[in-house]
Residue frames as a rotation matrix with the C-alpha (Angstrom) as fourth column:
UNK 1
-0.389 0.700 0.599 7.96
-0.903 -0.418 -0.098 12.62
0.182 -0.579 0.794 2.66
UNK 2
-0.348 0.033 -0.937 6.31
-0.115 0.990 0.077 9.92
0.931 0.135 -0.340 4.42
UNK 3
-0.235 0.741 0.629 3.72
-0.888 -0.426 0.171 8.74
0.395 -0.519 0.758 6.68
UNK 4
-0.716 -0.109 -0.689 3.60
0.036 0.981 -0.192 5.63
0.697 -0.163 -0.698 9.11
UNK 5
-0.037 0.705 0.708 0.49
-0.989 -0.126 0.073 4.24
0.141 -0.698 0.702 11.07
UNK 6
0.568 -0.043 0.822 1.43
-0.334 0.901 0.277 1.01
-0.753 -0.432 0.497 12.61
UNK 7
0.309 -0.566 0.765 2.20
0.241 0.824 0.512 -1.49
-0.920 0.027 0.391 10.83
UNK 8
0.162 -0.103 0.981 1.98
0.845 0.527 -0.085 0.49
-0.509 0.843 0.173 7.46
UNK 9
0.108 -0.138 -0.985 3.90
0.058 -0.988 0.144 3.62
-0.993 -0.072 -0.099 5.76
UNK 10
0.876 0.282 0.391 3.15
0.436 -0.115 -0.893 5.32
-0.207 0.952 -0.223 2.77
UNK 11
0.125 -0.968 -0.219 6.38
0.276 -0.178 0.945 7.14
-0.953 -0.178 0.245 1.10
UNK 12
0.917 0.391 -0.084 5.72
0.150 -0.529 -0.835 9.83
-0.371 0.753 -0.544 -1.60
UNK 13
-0.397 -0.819 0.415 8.36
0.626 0.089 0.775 10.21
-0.672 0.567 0.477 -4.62
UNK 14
0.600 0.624 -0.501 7.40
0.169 -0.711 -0.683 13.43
-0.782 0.325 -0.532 -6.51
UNK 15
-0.316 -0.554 -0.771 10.53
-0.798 -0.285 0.531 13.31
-0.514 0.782 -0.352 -8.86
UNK 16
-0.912 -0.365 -0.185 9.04
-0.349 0.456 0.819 10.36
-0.214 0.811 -0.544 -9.82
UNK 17
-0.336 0.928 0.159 5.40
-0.926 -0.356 0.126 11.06
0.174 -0.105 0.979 -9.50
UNK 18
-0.063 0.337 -0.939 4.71
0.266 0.913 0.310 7.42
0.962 -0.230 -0.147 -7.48
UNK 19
-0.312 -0.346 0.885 4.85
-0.942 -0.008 -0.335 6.29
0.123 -0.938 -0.323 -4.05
UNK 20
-0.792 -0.449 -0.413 5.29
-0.177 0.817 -0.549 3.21
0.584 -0.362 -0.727 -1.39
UNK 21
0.605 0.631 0.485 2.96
-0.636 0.018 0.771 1.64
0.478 -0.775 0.412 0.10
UNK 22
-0.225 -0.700 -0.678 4.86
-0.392 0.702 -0.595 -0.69
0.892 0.132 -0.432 2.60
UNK 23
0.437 0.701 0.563 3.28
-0.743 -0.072 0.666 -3.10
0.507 -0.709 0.490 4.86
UNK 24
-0.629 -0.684 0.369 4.94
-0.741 0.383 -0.552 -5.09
0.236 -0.621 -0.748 7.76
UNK 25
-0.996 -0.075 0.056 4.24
-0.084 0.455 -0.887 -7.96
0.041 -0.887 -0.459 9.54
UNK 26
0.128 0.952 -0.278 1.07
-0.928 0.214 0.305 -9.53
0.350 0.219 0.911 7.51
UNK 27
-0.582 -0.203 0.788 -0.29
-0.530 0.829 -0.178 -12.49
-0.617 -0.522 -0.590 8.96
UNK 28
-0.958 0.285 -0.037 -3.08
0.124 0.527 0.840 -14.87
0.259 0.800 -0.541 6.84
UNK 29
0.199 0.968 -0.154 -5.92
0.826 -0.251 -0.504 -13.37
-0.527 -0.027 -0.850 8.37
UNK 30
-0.025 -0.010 -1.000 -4.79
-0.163 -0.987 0.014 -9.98
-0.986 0.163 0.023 6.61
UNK 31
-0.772 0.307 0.556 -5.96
0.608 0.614 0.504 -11.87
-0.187 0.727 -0.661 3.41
UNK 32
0.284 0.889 -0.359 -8.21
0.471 -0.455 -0.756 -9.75
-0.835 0.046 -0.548 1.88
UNK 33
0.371 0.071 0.926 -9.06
0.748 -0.613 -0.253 -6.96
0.550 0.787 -0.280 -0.89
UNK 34
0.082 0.211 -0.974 -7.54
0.718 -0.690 -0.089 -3.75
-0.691 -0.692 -0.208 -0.39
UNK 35
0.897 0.408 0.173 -8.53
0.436 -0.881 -0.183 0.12
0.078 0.239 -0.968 -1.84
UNK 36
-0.079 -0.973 -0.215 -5.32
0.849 -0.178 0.497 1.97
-0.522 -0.143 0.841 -3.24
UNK 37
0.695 0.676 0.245 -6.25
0.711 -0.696 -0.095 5.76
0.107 0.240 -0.965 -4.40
UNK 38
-0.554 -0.824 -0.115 -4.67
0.829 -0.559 0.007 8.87
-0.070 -0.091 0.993 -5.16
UNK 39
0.043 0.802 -0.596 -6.05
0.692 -0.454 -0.561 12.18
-0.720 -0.389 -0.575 -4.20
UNK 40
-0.116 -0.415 0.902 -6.41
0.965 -0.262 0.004 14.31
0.235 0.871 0.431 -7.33
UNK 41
-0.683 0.154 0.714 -6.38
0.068 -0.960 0.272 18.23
0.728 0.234 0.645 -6.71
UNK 42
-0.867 0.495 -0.059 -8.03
-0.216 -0.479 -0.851 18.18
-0.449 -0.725 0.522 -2.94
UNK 43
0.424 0.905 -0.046 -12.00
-0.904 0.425 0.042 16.74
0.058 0.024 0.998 -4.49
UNK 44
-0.107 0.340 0.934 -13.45
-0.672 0.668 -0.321 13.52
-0.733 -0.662 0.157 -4.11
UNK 45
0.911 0.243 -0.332 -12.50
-0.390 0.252 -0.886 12.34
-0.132 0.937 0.325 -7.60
UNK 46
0.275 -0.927 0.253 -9.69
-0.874 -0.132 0.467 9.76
-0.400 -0.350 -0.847 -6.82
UNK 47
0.337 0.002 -0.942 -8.19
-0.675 0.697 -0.240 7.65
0.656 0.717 0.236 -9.36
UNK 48
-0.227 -0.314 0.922 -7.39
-0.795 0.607 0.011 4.00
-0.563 -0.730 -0.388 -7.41
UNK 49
0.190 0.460 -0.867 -7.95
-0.457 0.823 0.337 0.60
0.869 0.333 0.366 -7.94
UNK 50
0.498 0.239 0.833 -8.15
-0.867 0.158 0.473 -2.40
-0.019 -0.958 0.286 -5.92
UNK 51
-0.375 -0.734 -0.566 -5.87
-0.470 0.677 -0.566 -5.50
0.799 0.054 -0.599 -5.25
UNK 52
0.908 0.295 0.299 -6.49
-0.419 0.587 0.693 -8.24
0.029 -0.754 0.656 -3.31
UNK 53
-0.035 -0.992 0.124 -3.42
-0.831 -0.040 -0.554 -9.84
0.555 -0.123 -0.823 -1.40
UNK 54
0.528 0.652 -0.544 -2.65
-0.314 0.745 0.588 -13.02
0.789 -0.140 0.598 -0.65
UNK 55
0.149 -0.968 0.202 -0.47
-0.807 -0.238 -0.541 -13.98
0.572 -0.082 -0.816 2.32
UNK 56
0.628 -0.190 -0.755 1.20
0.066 0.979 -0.191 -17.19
0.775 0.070 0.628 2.77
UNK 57
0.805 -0.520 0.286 3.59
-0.405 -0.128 0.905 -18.16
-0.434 -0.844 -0.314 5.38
UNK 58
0.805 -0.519 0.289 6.73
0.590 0.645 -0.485 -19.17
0.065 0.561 0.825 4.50
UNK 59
-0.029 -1.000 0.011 10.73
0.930 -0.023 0.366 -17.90
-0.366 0.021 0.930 4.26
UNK 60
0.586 0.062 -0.808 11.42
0.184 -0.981 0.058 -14.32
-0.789 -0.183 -0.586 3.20
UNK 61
-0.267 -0.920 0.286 13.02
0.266 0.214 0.940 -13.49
-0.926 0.327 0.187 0.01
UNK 62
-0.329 0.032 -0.944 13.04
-0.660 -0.722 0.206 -12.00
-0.675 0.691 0.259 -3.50
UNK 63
0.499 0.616 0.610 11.22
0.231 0.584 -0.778 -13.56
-0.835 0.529 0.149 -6.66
């Protein structure tokens, strides 16, 4: 299952109770903090945290 708005699609894994966030085509103004959250059971009691992301230019490739 799996859900894309622009530049970014989410991509649920229930056998392995996770999911993807995956985000395209960040530039260095998209520096910033963002709000990651899972809905628990349909209320307004969602467990998340935040993450701030830096993004550099530079070559593509694996770490």
């Amino acid at each position: 299952m799996g859900e894309s708005k622009g530049e970014v699609s989410v991509t649920d894994d229930q056998d392995q109770l996770g999911f993807t966030v995956t985000m395209r085509n960040l530039q260095e103004k998209d520096s910033d903090w963002y709000w990651c959250a899972v809905e628990i059971n349909g209320d307004d009691d969602d467990d998340g945290t935040s993450l701030y992301f830096t993004v550099t230019t530079g070559k593509m490739g694996l770490l």
